[in-house]
N, C-alpha and C positions, 0 to 999 in steps of 0.2 A: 611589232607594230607600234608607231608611236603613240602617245593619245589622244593627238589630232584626227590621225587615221581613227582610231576607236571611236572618236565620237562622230566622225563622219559618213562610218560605217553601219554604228546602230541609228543615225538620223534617217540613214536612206532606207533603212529597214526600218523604221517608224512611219515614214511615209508612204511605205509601201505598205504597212497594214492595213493605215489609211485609207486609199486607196482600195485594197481587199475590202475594207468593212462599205463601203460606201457603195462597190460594187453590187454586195451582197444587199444591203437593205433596199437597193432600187428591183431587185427580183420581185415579182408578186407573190414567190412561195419562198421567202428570206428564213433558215433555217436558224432561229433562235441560239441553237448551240452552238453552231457555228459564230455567230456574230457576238456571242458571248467570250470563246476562245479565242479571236483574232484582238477584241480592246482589251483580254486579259494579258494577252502579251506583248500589245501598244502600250499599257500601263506600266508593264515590267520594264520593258526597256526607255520608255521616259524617268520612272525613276535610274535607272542603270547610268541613263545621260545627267539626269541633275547629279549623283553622285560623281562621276566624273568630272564635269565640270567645276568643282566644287574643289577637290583636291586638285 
């Protein structure tokens, strides 16, 4: 894959955590751990993309 693809790939799955997290804190019972796991892994993969883009 090239690393266009790769950063196109973890963007759209960035977005879509986004998305996950956004769904979840609009619940009236938004389960804390959960929405703690979905930005810990929107944060991994934003850094993932600045290091990409970067090299």
């Amino acid at each position: 894959m090239s690393l266009n693809g790769r950063i196109s790939e973890l963007a759209a799955k960035h977005r879509n955590l986004d998305e996950q997290i956004s769904t979840e804190q609009k619940r009236p019972s938004a389960d804390g751990l959960v929405l703690k796991d979905l930005k810990r892994q929107k944060l991994r993969i934003k850094e993932q993309l600045r290091h990409l883009k970067v090299s």
